[in-house]
N, C-alpha and C positions, 0 to 999 in steps of 0.2 A: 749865243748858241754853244751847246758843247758837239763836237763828233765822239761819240762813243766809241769808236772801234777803229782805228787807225794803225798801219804799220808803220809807224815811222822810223822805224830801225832797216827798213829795206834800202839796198845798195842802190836803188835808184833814187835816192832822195839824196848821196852821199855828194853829189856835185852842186847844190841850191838849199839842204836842208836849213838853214839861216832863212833865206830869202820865204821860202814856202812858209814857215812857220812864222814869217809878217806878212803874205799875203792872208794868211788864217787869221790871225787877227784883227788888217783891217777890214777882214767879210764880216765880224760879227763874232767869230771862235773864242772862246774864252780860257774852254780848258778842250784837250784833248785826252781817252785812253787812249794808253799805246800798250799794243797788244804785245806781249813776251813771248811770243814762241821760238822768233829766230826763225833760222835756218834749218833747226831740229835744236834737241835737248842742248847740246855744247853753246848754242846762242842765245839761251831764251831769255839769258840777266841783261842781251843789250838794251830792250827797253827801260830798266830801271836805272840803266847808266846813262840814258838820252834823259829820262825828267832829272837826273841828280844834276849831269850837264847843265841842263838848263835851266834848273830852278831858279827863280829871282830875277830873271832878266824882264826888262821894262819890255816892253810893245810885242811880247809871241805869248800866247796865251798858253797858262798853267800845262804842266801834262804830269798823269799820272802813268801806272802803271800798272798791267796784270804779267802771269808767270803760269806755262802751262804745256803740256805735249800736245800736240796736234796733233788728229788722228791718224793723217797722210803717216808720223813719224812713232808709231803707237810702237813699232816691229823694233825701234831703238829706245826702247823703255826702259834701262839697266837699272842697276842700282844708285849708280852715279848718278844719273840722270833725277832719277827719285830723290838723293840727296838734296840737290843740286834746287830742286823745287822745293822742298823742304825749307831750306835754306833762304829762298828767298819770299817765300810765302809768309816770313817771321818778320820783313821790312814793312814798317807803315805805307810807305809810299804806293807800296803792291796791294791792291782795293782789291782783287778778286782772280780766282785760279782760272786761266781758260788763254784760249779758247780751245774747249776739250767735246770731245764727244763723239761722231760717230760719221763716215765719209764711205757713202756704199756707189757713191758716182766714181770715182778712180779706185778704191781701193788698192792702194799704195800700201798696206797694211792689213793683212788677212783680219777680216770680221771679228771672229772670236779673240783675238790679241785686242784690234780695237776696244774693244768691252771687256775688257778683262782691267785694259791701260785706263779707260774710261771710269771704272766703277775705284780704282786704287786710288785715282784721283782726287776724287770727289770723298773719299774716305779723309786722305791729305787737307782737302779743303776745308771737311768739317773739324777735323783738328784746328787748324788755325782761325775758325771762325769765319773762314772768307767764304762770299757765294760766287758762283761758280759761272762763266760764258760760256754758250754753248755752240757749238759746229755742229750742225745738220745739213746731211746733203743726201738724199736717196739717188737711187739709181734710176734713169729714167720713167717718165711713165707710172712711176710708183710712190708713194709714201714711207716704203719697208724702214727707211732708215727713222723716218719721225716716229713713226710706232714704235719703232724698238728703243729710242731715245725719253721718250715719255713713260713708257714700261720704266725703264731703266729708271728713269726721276724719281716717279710715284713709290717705287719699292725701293731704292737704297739714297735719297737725296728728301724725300718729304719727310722725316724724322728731324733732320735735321733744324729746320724753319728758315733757313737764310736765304732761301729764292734764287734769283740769280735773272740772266739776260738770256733772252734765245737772241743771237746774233744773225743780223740779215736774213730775218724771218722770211720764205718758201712754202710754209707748209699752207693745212687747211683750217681753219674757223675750229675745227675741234683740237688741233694741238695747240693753238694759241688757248682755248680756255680753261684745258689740263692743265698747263704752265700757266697761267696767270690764278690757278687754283692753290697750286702750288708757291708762290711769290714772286713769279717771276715777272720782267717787262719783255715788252717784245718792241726789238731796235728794226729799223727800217732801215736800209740802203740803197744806194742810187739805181740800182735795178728796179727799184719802183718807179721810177719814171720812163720807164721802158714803156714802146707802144703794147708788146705782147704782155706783160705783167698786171692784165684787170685782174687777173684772180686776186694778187697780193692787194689791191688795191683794195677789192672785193672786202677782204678779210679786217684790213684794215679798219674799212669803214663802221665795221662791228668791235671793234674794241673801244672803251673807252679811252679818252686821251688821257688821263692821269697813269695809264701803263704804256705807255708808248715813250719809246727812243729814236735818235736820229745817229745815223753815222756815214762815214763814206766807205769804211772795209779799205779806201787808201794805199796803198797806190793801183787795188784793182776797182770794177765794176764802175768806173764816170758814169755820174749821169748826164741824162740830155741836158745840154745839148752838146756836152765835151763825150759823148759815149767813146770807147774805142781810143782816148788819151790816156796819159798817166793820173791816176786818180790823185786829188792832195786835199786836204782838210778844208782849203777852204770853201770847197765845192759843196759841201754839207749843208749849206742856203739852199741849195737846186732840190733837197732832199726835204728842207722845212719846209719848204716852197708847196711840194708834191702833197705832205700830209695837210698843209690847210686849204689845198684845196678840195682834198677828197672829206676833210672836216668839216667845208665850209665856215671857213673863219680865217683871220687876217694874217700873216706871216709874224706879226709881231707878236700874235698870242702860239701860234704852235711853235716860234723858236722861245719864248718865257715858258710854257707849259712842260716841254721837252727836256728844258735847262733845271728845272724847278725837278720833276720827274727823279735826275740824275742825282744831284744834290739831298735828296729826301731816301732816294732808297741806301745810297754811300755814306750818309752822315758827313758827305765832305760842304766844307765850309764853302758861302761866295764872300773871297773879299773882295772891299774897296776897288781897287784896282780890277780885277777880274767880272766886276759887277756886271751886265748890261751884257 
């Protein structure tokens, strides 16, 4: 299995990170993204310092890397900051900019900053050829944030061709098929195994599997039946678990199908070792 979307550069992972990432392996984890945002812009190279850290090591499965501002941190967007992604968006190890895009549930970051941070980005990304993860979170009750985030795709990101991921997909049946028009997969998290989450499930069940990802989002959102724990990579079974059942089909094929998925749209290689 791969988790797509993992922080493993959070401070709560700093007392067991060794051990966690050989629990992740012996559940099945082969490679893991580890998402770059940090803390805000000053932290977001610690994921690419956690896979250089680890590369090579026998029994914790691969981890890559992405590089990106978060919306919550859009209002500290400076120029350094812009460097700074710049910079690391030029390392092979770093597969994709993100996770960028748009947060109308806290708004930690006035809107139009948000999208302004939002579209610079994705400008960055098509410079370097990478595609892009995307943060979507509306504000209650509402979809305003998916809309304006697919608006946002279709007019300054579908030029480009390189797709990207809607991460811990929320929304309805019609942003997944904008984005999946677009190139994009859409990643599932442990919030679908929620008793309240049929809608996702709902939506799910209408996408084909050959665009569909798995992740845990890491150390937040466990799923059942750890809800309400510290989330860690290896929990990303509870997640394949959830999609073959709502696929009807065997966990063995939606964690191959998932794993397959990730590896075809990254061009990243399986080896030997990482197989299985």
């Amino acid at each position: 299995m791969i988790d797509s979307h993992a922080h493993l550069d959070s401070a709560r992972y700093d007392e067991d990170r060794d051990a966690l990432l050989a629990r992740a392996w012996d559940a099945g984890v082969r490679t893991i993204l580890s998402i770059g945002i940090g803390e805000g812009p000053d932290t977001m190279h610690q994921a690419l310092d956690l896979a250089r850290a680890y590369a090579d090591r026998p029994g914790i499965p691969r981890i890559c890397a992405s590089a990106g501002v978060h919306p919550h941190e859009a209002r500290l967007a400076d120029d350094a900051a812009y460097a700074k992604l710049d910079q690391l968006l030029s390392q092979p190890e770093v597969l994709a900019c993100g996770e960028i895009g748009l947060d109308y549930y806290y708004d930690h970051s006035p809107r139009d900053e948000q999208k302004s941070v939002f579209a610079h980005q994705m400008e960055m990304a098509s410079a370097h050829k990478k595609p892009i993860i995307i943060h979507c979170r509306p504000s209650d009750n509402s979809t305003n944030a998916w809309d304006d985030t697919l608006d946002m795709l279709e007019s300054q990101w579908a030029p480009t061709g390189l797709g990207g991921i809607l991460h811990c997909f929320t929304g309805e049946w019609t942003h997944a098929r904008r984005a999946m028009d677009l190139g994009f997969l859409i990643s599932f998290a442990g919030n679908i195994t929620f008793p309240k989450a049929q809608p996702i499930r709902d939506v799910l069940a209408h996408i084909s599997l050959d665009r569909v990802l798995i992740e845990t989002d890491a150390p937040f959102l466990a799923p059942v039946p750890n809800r309400g724990k510290r989330n860690e990579p290896a929990w990303v079974a509870e997640v394949a678990a959830k999609v073959a059942e709502v696929k009807s089909i065997v966990l063995e094929e939606a964690a191959f199908r998932t794993t397959e998925n990730f590896h075809r749209f990254f061009g990243t290689a399986v080896t030997a070792e990482n197989a299985g």
